[in-house]
C-alpha positions as semicolon CSV with decimal commas, in nm:
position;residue;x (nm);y (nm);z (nm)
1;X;-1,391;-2,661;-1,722
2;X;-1,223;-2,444;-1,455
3;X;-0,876;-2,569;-1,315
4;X;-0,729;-2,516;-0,999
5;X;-0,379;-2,360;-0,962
6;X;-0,208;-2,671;-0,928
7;X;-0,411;-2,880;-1,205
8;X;-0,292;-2,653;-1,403
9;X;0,095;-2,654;-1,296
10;X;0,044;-3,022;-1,318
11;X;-0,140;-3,017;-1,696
12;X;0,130;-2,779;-1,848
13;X;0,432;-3,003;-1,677
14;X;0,319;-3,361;-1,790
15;X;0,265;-3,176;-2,149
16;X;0,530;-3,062;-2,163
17;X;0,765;-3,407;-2,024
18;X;0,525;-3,582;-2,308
19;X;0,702;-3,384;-2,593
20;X;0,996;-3,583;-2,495
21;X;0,875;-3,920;-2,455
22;X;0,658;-4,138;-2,222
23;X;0,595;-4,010;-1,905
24;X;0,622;-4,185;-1,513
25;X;0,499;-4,065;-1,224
26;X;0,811;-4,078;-1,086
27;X;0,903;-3,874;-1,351
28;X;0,664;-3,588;-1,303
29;X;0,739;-3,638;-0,895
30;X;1,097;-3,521;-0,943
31;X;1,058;-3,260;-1,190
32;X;0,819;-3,087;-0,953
33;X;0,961;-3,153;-0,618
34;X;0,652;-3,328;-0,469
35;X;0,590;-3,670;-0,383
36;X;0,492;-3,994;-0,592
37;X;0,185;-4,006;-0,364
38;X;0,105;-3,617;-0,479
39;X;0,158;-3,675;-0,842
40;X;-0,097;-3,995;-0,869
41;X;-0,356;-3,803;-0,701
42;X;-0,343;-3,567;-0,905
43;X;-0,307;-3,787;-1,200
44;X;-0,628;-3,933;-1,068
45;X;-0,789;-3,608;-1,077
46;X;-0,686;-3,553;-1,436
47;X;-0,811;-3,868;-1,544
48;X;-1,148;-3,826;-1,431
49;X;-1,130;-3,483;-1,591
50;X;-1,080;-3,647;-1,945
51;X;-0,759;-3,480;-1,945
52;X;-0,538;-3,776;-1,914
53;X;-0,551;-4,126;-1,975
54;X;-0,311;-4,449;-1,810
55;X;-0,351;-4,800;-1,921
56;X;-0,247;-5,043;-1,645
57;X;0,129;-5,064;-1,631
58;X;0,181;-4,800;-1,872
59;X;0,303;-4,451;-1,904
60;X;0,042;-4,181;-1,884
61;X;-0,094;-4,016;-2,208
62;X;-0,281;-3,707;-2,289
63;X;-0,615;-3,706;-2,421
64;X;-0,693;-3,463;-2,742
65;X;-0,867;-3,211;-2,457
66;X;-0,595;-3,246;-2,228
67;X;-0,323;-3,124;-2,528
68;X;-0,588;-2,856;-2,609
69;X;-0,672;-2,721;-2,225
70;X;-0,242;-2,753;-2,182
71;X;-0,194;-2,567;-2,484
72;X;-0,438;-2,268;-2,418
73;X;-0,331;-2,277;-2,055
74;X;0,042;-2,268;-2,148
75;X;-0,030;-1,977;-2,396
76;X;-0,241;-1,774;-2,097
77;X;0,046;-1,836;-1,870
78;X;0,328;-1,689;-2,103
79;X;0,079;-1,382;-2,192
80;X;0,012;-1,306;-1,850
81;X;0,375;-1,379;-1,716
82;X;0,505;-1,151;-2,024
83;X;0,219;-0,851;-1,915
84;X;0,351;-0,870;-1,583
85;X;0,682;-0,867;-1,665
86;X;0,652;-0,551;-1,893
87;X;0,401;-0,406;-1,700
88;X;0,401;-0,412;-1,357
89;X;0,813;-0,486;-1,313
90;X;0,782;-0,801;-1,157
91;X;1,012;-1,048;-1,158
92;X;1,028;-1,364;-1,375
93;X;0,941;-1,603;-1,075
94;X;0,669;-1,368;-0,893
95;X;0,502;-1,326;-1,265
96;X;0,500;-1,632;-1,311
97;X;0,333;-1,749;-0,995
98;X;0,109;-1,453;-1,030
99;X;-0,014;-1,586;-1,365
100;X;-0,064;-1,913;-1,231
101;X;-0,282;-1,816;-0,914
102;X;-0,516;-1,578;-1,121
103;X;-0,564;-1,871;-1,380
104;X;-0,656;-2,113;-1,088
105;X;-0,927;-1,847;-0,967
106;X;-1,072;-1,743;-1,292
107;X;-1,382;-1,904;-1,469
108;X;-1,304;-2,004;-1,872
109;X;-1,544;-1,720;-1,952
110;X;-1,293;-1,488;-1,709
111;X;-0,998;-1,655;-1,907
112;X;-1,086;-1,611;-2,277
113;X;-1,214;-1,269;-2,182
114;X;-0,872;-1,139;-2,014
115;X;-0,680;-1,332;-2,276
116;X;-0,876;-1,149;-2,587
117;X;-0,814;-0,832;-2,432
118;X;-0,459;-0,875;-2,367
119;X;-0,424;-1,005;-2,727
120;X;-0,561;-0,667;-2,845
121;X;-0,374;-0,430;-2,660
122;X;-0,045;-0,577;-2,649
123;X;-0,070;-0,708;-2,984
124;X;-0,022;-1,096;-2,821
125;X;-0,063;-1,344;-3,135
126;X;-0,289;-1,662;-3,050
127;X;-0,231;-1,955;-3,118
128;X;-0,649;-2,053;-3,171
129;X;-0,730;-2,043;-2,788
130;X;-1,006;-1,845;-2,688
């Protein structure tokens, strides 16, 4: 399942809120600067995904495929963010946001192939994403 850019910014920030408790939209809203309105549209879009998961009146949760997708995402970000970095001199920020754009536009197939190759050459350990 290909993400977009900002599914993915999205996926890889409520992961990462979850590791330190329940999550609220209002919660994800002000750690990314956007609006409550943004966040549970998006949080709709996840859901229907299979990627998250909200009984009524509670905090969101992360279904086993949404940890998994976050997790290989979150390693593909750091790779590419690190290649960039040591690569091409770019700066923290600029990698970053370079890493995230390409991941938005690339199939899975595109994905796991850059990843593996970036793995070999670079010597990048993985964490059991393809």
């Amino acid at each position: 399942m290909k993400l977009s850019r900002v599914q993915i910014a999205y996926l890889l920030t409520i992961y990462e809120m979850l590791e330190k408790g329940p999550v609220r939209l209002s919660d994800v809203a002000q750690v990314m600067g956007v609006s409550k309105p943004s966040v549970h549209g998006m949080e709709e879009q996840l859901i229907r995904l299979g990627l998250l998961e909200k009984k009524r009146y509670s905090s969101v949760q992360m279904t086993e495929s949404g940890r998994e997708k976050a997790r290989c995402y979150g390693e593909a970000v750091e790779i590419l963010t690190s290649y960039f970095q040591s690569t091409l001199q770019l700066s923290a920020e600029i990698a970053s946001q370079s890493a995230f754009a390409l991941l938005g536009e690339w199939t899975e197939e595109t994905r796991q192939a850059a990843m593996d190759q970036l793995r070999q050459e670079k010597g990048f350990i993985s964490s059991g994403c393809s």
